[in-house]
FIKOLZA-1660 file (N, C-alpha, C; in steps of 0.1 Angstrom, whole numbers, plus 5000, padded with zeros to 4 digits):
% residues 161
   i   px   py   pz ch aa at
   1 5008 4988 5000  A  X  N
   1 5000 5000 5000  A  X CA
   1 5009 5013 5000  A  X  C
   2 5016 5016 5013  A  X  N
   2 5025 5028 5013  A  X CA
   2 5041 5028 5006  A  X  C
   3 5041 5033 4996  A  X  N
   3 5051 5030 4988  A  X CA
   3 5066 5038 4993  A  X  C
   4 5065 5049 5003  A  X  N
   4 5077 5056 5004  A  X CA
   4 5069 5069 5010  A  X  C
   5 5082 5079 5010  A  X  N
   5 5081 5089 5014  A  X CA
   5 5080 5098 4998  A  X  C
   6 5068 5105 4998  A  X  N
   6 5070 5117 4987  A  X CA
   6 5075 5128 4991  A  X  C
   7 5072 5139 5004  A  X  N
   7 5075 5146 5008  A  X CA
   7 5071 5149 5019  A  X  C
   8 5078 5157 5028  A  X  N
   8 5072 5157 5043  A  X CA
   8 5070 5177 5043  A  X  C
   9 5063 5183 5048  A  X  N
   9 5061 5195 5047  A  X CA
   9 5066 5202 5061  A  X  C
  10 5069 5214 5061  A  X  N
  10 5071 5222 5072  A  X CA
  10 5070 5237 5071  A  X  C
  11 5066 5244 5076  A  X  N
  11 5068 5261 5080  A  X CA
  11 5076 5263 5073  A  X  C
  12 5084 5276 5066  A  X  N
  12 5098 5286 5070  A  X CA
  12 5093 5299 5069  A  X  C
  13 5105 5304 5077  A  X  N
  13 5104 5322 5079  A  X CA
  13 5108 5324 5067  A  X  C
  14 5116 5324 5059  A  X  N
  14 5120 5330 5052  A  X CA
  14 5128 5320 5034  A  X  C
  15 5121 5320 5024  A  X  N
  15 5121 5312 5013  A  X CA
  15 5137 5310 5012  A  X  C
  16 5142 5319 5009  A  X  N
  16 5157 5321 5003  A  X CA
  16 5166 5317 5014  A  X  C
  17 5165 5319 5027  A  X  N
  17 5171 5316 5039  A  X CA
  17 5172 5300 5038  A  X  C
  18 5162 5294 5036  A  X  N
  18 5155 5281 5036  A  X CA
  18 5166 5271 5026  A  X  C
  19 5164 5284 5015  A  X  N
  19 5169 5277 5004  A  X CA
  19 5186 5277 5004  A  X  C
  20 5192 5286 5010  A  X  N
  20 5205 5289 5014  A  X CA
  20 5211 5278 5020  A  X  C
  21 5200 5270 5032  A  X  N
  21 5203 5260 5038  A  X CA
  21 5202 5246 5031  A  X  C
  22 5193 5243 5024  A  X  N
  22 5188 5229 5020  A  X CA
  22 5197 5229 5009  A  X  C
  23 5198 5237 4999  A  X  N
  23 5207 5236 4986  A  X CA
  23 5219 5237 4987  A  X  C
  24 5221 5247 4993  A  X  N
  24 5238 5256 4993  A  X CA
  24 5249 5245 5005  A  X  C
  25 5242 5247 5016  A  X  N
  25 5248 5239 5025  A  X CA
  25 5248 5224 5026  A  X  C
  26 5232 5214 5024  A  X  N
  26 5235 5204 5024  A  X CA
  26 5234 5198 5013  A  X  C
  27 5230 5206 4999  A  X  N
  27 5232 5198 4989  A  X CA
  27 5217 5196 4981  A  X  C
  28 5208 5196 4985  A  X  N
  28 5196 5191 4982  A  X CA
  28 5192 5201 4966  A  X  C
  29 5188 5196 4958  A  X  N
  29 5188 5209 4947  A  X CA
  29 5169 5210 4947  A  X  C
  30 5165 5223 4945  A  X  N
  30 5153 5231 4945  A  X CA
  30 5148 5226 4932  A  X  C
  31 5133 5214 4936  A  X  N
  31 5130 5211 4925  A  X CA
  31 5118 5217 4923  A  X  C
  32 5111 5223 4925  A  X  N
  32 5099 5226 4924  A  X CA
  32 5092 5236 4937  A  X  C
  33 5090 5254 4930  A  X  N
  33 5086 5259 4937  A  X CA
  33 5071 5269 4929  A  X  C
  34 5064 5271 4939  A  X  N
  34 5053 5278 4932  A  X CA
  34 5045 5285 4946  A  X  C
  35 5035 5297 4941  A  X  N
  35 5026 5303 4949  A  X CA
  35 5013 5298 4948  A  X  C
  36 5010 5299 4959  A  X  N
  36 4994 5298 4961  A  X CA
  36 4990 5309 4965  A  X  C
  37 4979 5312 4957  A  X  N
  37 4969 5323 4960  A  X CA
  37 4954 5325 4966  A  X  C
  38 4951 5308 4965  A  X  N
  38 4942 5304 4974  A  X CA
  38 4939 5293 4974  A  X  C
  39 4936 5293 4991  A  X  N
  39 4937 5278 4997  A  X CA
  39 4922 5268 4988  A  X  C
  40 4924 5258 4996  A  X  N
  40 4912 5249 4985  A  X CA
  40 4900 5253 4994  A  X  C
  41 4900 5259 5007  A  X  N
  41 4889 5260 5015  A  X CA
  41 4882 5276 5006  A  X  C
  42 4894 5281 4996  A  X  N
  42 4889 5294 4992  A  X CA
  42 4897 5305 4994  A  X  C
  43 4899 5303 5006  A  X  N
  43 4908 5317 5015  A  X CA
  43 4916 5324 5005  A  X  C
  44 4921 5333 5002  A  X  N
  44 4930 5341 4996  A  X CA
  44 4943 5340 5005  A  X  C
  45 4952 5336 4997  A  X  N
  45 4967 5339 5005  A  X CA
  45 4979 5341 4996  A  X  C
  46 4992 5342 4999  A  X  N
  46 5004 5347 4993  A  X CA
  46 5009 5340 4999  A  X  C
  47 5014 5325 4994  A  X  N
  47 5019 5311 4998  A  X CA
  47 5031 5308 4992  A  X  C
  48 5042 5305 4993  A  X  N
  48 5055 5300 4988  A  X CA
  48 5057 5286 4990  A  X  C
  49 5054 5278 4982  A  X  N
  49 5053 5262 4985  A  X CA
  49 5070 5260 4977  A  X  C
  50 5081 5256 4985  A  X  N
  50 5093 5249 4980  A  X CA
  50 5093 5235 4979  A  X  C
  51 5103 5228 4973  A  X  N
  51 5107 5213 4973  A  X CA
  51 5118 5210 4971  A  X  C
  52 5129 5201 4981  A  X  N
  52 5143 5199 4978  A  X CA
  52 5142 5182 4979  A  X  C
  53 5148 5182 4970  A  X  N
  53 5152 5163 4963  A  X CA
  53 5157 5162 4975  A  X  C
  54 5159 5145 4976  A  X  N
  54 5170 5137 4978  A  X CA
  54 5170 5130 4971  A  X  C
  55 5187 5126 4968  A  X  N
  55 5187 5112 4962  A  X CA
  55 5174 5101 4961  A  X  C
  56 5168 5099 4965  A  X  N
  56 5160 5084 4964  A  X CA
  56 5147 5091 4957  A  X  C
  57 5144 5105 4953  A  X  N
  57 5130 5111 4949  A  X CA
  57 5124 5121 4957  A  X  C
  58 5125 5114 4972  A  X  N
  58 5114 5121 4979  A  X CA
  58 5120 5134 4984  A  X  C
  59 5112 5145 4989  A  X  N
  59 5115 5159 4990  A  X CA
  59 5113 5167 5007  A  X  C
  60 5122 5172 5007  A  X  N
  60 5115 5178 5023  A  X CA
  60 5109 5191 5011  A  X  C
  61 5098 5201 5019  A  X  N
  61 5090 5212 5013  A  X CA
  61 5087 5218 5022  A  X  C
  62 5086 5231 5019  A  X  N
  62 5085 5241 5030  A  X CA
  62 5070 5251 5023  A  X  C
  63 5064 5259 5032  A  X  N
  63 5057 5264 5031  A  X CA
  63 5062 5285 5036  A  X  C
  64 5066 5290 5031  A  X  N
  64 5063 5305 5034  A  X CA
  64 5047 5311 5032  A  X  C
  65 5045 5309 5047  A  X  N
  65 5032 5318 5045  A  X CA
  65 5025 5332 5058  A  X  C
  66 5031 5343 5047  A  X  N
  66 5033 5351 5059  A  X CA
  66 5020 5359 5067  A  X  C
  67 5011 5348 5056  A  X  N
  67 4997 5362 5062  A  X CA
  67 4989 5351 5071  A  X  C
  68 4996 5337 5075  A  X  N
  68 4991 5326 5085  A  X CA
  68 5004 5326 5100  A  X  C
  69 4996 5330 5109  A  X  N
  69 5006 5332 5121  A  X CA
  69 5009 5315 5124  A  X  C
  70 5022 5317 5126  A  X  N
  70 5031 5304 5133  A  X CA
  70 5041 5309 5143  A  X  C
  71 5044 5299 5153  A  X  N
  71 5051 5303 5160  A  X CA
  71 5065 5297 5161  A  X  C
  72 5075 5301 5154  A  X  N
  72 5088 5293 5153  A  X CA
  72 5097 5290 5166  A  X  C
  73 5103 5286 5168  A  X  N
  73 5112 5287 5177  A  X CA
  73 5122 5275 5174  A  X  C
  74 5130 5275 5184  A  X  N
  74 5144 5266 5182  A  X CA
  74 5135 5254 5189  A  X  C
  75 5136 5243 5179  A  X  N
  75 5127 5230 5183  A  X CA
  75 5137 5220 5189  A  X  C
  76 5134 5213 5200  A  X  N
  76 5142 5202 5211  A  X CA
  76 5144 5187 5202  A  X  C
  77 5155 5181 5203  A  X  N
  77 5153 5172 5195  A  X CA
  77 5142 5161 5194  A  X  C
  78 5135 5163 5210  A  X  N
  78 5128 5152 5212  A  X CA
  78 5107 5157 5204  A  X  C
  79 5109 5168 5199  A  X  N
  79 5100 5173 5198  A  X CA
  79 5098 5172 5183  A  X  C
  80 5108 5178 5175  A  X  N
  80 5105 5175 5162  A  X CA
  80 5124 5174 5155  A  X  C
  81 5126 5170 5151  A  X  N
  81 5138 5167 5145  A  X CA
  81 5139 5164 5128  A  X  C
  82 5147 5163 5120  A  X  N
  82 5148 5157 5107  A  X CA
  82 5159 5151 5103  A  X  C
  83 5153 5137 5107  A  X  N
  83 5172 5128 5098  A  X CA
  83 5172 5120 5083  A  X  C
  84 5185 5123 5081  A  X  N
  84 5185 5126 5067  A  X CA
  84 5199 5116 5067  A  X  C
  85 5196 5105 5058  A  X  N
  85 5206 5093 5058  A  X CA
  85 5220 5100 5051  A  X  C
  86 5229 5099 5053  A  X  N
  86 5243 5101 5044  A  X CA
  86 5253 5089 5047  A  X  C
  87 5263 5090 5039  A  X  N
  87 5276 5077 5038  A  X CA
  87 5287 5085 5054  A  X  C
  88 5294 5075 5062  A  X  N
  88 5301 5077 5065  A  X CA
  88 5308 5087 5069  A  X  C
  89 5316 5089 5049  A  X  N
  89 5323 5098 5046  A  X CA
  89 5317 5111 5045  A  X  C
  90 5305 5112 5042  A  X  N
  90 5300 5125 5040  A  X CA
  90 5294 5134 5052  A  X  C
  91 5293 5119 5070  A  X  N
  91 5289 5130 5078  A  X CA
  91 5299 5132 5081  A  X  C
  92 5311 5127 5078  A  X  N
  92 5328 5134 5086  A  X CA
  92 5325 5146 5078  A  X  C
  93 5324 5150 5063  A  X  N
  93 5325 5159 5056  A  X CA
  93 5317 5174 5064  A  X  C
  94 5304 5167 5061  A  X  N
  94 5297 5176 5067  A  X CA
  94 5299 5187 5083  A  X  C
  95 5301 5175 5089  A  X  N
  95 5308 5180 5103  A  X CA
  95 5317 5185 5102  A  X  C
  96 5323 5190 5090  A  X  N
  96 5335 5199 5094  A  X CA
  96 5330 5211 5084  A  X  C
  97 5322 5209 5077  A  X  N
  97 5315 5221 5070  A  X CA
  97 5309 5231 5080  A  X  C
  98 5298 5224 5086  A  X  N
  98 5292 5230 5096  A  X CA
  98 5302 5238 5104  A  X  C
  99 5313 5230 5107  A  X  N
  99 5318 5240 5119  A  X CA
  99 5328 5249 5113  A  X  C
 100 5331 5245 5099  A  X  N
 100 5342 5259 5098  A  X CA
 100 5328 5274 5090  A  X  C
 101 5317 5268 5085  A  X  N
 101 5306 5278 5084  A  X CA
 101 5303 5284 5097  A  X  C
 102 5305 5280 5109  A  X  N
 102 5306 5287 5120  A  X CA
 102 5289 5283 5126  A  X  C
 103 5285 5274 5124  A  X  N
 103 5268 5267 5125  A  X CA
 103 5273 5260 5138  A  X  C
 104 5261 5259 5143  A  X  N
 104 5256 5249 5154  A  X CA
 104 5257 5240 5148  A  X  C
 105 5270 5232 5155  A  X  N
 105 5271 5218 5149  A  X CA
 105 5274 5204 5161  A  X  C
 106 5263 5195 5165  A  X  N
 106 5264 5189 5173  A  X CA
 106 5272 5167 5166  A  X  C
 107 5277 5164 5176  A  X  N
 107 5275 5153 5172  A  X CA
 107 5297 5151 5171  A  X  C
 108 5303 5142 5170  A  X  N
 108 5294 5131 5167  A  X CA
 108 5291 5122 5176  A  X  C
 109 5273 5117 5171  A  X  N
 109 5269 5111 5180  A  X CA
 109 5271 5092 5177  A  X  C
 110 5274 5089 5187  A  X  N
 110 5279 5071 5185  A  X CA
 110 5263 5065 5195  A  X  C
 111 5255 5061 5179  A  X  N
 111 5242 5058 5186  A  X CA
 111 5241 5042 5186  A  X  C
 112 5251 5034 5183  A  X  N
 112 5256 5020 5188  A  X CA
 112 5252 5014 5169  A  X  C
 113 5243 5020 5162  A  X  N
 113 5238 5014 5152  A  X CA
 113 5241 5022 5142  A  X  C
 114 5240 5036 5144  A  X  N
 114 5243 5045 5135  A  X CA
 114 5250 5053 5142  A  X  C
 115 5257 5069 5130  A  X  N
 115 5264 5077 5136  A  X CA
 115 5258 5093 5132  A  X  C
 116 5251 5098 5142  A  X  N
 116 5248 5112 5136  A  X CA
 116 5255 5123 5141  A  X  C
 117 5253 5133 5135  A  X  N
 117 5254 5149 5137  A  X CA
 117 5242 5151 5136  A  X  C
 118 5243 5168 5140  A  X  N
 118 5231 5175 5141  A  X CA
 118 5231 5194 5137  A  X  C
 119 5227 5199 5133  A  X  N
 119 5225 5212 5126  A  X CA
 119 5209 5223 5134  A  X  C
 120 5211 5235 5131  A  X  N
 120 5200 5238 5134  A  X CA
 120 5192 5246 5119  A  X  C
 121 5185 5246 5111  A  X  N
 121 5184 5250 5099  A  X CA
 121 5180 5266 5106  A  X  C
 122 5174 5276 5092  A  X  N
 122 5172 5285 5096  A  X CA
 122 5157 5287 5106  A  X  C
 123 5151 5276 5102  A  X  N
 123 5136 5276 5105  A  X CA
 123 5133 5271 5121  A  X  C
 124 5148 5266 5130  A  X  N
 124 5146 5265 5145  A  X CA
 124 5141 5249 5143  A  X  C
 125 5144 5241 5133  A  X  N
 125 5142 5229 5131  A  X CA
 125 5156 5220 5130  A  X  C
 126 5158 5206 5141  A  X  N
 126 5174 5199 5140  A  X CA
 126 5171 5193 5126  A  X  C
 127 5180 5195 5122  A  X  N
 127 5184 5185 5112  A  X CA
 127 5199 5176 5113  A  X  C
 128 5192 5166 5116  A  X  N
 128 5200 5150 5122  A  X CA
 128 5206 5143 5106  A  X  C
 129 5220 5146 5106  A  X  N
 129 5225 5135 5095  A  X CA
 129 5235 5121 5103  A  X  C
 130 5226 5116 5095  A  X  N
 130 5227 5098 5103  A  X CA
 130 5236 5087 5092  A  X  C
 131 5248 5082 5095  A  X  N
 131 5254 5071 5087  A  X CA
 131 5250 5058 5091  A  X  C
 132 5253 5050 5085  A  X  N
 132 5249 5035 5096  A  X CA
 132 5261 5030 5093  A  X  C
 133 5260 5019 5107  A  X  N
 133 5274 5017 5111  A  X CA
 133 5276 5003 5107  A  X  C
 134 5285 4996 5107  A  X  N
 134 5285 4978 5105  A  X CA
 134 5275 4973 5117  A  X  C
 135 5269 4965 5108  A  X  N
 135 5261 4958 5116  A  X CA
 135 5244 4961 5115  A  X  C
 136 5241 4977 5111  A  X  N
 136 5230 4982 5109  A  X CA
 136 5217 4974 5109  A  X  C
 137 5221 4965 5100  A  X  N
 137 5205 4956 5096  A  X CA
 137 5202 4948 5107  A  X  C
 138 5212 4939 5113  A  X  N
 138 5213 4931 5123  A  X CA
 138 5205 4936 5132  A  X  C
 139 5213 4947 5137  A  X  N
 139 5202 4957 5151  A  X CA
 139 5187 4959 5144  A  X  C
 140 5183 4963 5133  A  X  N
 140 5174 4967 5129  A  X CA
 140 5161 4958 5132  A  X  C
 141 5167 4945 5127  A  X  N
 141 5161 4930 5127  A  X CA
 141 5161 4927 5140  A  X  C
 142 5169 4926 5147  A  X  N
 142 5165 4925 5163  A  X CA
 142 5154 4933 5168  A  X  C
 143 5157 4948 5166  A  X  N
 143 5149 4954 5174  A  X CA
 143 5132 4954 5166  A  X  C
 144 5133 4952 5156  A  X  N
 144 5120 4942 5153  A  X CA
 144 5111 4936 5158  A  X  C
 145 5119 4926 5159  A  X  N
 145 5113 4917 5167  A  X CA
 145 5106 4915 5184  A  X  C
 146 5113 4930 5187  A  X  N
 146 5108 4931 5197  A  X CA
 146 5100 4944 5203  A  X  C
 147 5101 4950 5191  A  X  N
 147 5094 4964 5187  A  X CA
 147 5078 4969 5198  A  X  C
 148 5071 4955 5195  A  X  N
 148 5056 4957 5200  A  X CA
 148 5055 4950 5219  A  X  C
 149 5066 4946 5222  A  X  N
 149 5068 4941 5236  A  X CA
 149 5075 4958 5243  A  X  C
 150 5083 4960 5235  A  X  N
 150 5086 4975 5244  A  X CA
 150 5077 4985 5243  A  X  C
 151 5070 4983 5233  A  X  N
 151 5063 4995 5237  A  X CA
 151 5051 4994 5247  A  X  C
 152 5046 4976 5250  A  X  N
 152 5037 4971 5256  A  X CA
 152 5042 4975 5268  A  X  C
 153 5054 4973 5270  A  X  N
 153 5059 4977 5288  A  X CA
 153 5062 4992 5291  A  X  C
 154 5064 4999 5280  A  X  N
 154 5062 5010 5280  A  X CA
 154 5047 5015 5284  A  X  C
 155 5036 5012 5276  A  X  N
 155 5026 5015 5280  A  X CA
 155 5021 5011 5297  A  X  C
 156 5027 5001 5298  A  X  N
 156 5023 5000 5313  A  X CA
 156 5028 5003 5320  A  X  C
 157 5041 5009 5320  A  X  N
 157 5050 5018 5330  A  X CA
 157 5055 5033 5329  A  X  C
 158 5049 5038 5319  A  X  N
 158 5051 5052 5320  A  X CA
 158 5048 5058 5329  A  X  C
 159 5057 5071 5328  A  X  N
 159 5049 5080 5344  A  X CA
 159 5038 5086 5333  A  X  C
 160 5033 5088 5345  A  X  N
 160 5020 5098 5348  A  X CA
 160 5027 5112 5340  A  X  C
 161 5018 5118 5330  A  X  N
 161 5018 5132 5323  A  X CA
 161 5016 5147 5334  A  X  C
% end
């Protein structure tokens, strides 16, 4: 039924800012941008809908929409995040981009299975670049298998909200 990821959408402040980051810095090239001038409910607006490839097809996309209030801020990783697969070589690369560009650049992180960094784009959103490490599938396949028992004991032992 679900074939993949087409695109995942998000906010930005600012189109070109956006675009400075996804194309210029991490590479993604600007496939597809257009305005909206009204929504399907009708509404009249002044909408900037972007789209940046990745390799495999699918697109992150951003929306500039300045006459709809949002509230941005610097997002926690555990709240909203964006990881974005790369080779090895490319998050050493990266991590040294980031930090001679003078960016918030976290990581590297040794997640036992994979290895990420982390960025903050202009929009207050992480962006997690993740390699995988030997062994990847192995862990993956394990934790499979036991995927619906953790979260069963999870459900029964969480604290209280």
């Amino acid at each position: 039924m679900l074939k993949g990821l087409h695109h995942n959408a998000y906010r930005c402040r600012d189109s070109e800012e956006t675009r400075k980051f996804y194309s210029d810095f991490l590479g993604l090239p600007l496939v597809q941008a257009f305005q909206i001038h009204e929504t399907k409910s009708g509404r009249a607006t002044k909408t900037l809908h972007s789209f940046y490839q990745m390799d495999d097809g699918s697109c992150l996309a951003f929306f500039e929409a300045p006459d709809m209030p949002f509230a941005f801020k610097d997002q926690h990783d555990f709240d909203l995040h964006i990881a974005l697969e790369v080779s090895q070589q490319d998050l050493h690369t990266m991590f040294a981009k980031g930090k001679a560009a003078g960016m918030e650049t976290r990581g590297i992180s040794d997640h036992g299975f994979i290895d990420s960094i982390y960025f903050r784009d202009p929009n207050g959103y992480v962006i997690e670049l993740t390699a995988k490490r030997d062994g990847h599938d192995a862990y993956m396949q394990a934790a499979y298998a036991s995927a619906h028992q953790v979260l069963a004991q999870w459900q029964a032992e969480k604290p209280a909200a």
